[in-house]
C-alpha positions as CSV (number, residue, x, y, z in Angstrom):
1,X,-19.8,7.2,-7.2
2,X,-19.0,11.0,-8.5
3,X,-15.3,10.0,-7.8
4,X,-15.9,7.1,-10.9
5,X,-17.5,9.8,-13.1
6,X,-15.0,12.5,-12.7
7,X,-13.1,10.1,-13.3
8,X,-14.5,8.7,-16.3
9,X,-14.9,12.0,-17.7
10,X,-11.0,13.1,-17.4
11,X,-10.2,9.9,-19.4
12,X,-12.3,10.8,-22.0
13,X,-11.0,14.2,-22.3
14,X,-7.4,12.5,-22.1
15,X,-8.1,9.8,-24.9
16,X,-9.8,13.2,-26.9
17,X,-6.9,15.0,-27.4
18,X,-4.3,12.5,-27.7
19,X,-6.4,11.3,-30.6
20,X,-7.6,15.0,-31.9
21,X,-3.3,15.9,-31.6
22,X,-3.1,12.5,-34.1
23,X,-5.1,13.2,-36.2
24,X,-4.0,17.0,-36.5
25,X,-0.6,15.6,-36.9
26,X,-1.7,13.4,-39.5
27,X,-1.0,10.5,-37.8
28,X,-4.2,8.8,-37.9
29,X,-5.0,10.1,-41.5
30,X,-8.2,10.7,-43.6
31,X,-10.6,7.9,-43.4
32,X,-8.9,5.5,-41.2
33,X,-11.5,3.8,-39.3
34,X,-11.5,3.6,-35.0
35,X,-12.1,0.9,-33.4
36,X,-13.5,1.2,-30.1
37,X,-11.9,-2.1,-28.2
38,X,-8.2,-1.4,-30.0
39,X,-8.2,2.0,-28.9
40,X,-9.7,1.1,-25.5
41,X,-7.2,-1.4,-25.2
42,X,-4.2,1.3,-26.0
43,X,-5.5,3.4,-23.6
44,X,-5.5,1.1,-20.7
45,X,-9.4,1.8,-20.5
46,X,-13.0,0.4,-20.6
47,X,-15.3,1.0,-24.2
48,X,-17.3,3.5,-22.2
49,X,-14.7,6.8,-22.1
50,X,-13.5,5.9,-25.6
51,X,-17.0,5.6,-26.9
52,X,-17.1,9.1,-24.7
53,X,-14.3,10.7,-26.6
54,X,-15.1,9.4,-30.0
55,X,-18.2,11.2,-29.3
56,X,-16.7,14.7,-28.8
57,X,-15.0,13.9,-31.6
58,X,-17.9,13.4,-34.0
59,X,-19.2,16.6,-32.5
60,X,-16.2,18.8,-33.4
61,X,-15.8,17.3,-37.2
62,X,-13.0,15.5,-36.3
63,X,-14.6,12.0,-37.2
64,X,-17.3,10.7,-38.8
65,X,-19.8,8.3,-37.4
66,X,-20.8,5.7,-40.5
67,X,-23.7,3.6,-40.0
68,X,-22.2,0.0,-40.0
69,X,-18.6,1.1,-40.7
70,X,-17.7,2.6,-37.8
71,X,-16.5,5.9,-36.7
72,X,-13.6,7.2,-39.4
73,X,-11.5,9.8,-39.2
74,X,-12.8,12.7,-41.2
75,X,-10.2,14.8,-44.0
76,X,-8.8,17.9,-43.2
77,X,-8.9,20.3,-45.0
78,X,-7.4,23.8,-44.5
79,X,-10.5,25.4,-44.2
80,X,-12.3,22.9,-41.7
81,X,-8.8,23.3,-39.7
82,X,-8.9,27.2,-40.0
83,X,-12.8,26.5,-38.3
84,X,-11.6,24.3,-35.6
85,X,-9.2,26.7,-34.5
86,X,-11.6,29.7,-35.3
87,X,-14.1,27.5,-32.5
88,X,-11.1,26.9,-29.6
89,X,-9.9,30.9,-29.4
Protein backbone atom coordinates (compact mmCIF):
# COMPACT_ATOMS: atom_id res chain seq x y z
CA UNK A 1 0.00 0.00 0.00
CA UNK A 2 2.94 2.80 0.70
CA UNK A 3 4.40 1.43 -2.59
CA UNK A 4 0.90 2.96 -4.38
CA UNK A 5 1.33 6.17 -2.51
CA UNK A 6 4.90 6.87 -3.15
CA UNK A 7 3.94 6.22 -6.11
CA UNK A 8 1.13 8.41 -6.47
CA UNK A 9 2.93 11.15 -4.99
CA UNK A 10 6.02 11.06 -7.64
CA UNK A 11 3.41 11.32 -10.41
CA UNK A 12 2.05 14.21 -9.04
CA UNK A 13 5.27 15.95 -8.54
CA UNK A 14 6.12 14.64 -12.33
CA UNK A 15 2.74 16.03 -13.81
CA UNK A 16 3.69 19.42 -11.46
CA UNK A 17 6.54 20.49 -13.09
CA UNK A 18 5.99 19.41 -16.56
CA UNK A 19 2.94 21.64 -16.28
CA UNK A 20 4.65 24.51 -13.99
CA UNK A 21 7.91 24.38 -16.99
CA UNK A 22 4.56 25.07 -19.59
CA UNK A 23 3.26 27.35 -18.23
CA UNK A 24 6.67 29.29 -17.41
CA UNK A 25 7.42 28.78 -21.00
CA UNK A 26 4.28 30.15 -21.86
CA UNK A 27 3.02 27.30 -23.36
CA UNK A 28 -0.06 26.90 -21.59
CA UNK A 29 -0.78 30.73 -21.45
CA UNK A 30 -2.74 33.10 -19.12
CA UNK A 31 -6.18 31.85 -18.46
CA UNK A 32 -6.39 28.76 -20.31
CA UNK A 33 -8.41 26.48 -18.41
CA UNK A 34 -7.22 22.55 -17.22
CA UNK A 35 -9.06 19.97 -17.46
CA UNK A 36 -8.57 17.30 -15.18
CA UNK A 37 -9.54 14.01 -17.45
CA UNK A 38 -7.50 15.60 -20.73
CA UNK A 39 -4.53 16.12 -18.70
CA UNK A 40 -4.99 12.79 -16.87
CA UNK A 41 -5.35 11.30 -20.05
CA UNK A 42 -1.83 12.96 -21.51
CA UNK A 43 -0.20 11.85 -18.70
CA UNK A 44 -1.01 8.21 -18.84
CA UNK A 45 -2.58 8.61 -15.31
CA UNK A 46 -5.73 8.41 -13.02
CA UNK A 47 -7.75 12.01 -11.93
CA UNK A 48 -6.32 11.50 -8.52
CA UNK A 49 -2.36 12.75 -8.98
CA UNK A 50 -3.52 15.37 -11.49
CA UNK A 51 -6.13 16.60 -9.16
CA UNK A 52 -2.79 16.26 -6.75
CA UNK A 53 -0.69 18.37 -8.85
CA UNK A 54 -3.18 20.98 -9.85
CA UNK A 55 -3.35 21.35 -6.31
CA UNK A 56 0.26 22.31 -5.66
CA UNK A 57 -0.29 24.38 -8.28
CA UNK A 58 -3.04 26.52 -6.86
CA UNK A 59 -0.89 26.70 -3.83
CA UNK A 60 2.17 28.26 -5.53
CA UNK A 61 -0.05 30.94 -7.74
CA UNK A 62 0.50 29.13 -10.70
CA UNK A 63 -3.31 28.51 -11.33
CA UNK A 64 -6.32 29.54 -10.16
CA UNK A 65 -9.11 27.42 -8.78
CA UNK A 66 -12.67 29.08 -10.21
CA UNK A 67 -15.76 27.89 -8.67
CA UNK A 68 -17.68 26.23 -11.63
CA UNK A 69 -15.00 27.04 -14.25
CA UNK A 70 -12.41 25.13 -13.40
CA UNK A 71 -8.86 25.47 -12.52
CA UNK A 72 -7.14 28.27 -15.08
CA UNK A 73 -3.89 29.07 -15.45
CA UNK A 74 -3.11 32.21 -13.64
CA UNK A 75 -0.96 35.44 -15.69
CA UNK A 76 2.41 36.04 -15.07
CA UNK A 77 3.68 38.69 -14.39
CA UNK A 78 7.33 39.71 -13.82
CA UNK A 79 6.78 40.39 -10.41
CA UNK A 80 4.73 37.16 -9.38
CA UNK A 81 7.72 35.30 -11.40
CA UNK A 82 10.46 37.29 -9.56
CA UNK A 83 8.33 35.78 -6.13
CA UNK A 84 8.22 32.28 -7.32
CA UNK A 85 11.80 32.21 -7.85
CA UNK A 86 12.46 34.41 -4.67
CA UNK A 87 10.22 31.16 -2.79
CA UNK A 88 12.44 28.09 -4.63
CA UNK A 89 16.22 29.59 -3.64
Amino acid sequence: MDEMVGARGLLSDQIRNALTDEIAAGTLAAGIALDEQDLADRFGASRTPVREALRQLAVSGLVEVRPRRGVVVTRMTPERIMDMFETTA
